[in-house]
C-alpha positions in Angstrom: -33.3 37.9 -5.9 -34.9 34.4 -5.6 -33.2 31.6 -4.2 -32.5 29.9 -7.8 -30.8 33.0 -9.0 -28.9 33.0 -6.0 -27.4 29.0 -6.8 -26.8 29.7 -10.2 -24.6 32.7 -9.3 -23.2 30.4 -6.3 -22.6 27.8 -9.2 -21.3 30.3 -11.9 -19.0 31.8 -9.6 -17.8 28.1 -8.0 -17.0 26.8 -11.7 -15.0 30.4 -12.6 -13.2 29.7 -9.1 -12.4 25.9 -9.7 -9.5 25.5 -12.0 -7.6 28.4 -10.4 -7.9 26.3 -6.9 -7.2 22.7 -8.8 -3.6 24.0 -9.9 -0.8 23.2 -7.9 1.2 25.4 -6.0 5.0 24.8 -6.4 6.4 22.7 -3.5 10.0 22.7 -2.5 11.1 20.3 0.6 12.0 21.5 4.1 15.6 22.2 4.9 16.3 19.9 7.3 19.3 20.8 10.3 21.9 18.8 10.7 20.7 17.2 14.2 17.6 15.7 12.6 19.8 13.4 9.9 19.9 9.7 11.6 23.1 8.8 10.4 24.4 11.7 12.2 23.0 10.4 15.4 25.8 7.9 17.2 23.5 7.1 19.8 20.7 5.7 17.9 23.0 2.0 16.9 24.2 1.8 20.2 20.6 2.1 21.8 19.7 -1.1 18.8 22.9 -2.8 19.6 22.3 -2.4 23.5 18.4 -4.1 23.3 19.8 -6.8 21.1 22.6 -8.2 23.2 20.2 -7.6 26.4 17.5 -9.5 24.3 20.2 -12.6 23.7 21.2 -12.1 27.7 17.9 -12.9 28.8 17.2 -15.7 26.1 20.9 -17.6 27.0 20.5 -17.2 30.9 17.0 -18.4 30.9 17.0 -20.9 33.8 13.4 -22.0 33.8 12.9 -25.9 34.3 9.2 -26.7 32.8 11.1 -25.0 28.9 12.3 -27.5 27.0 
């Protein structure tokens, strides 16, 4: 076999195996367990509601003279 017989069967066989690899396989979404929800999680708005009220701390009880 020569080397052109060799890409056209390569070529052959590549446009034979195309549309069976080009269709899509059916996809269904992972179960997800009921510690990975957010809402579930009471922690997670107390963490948010902890930096903001240490954010307004530091920002109130800034005693620095040279800020306006």
């Amino acid at each position: 076999m020569t080397i052109r017989t060799l890409f056209a069967a390569a070529a052959a066989a590549g446009l034979v195996v195309a549309p069976i690899s080009a269709q899509a396989a059916s996809r269904h979404p992972a179960p997800i367990a009921k510690g990975e929800k957010i809402a579930e999680n009471p922690w997670i708005p107390w963490v948010v509601a902890l930096a903001v009220a240490l954010a307004i701390i530091l920002v109130v009880t800034d005693d620095d003279p040279s800020s306006p």
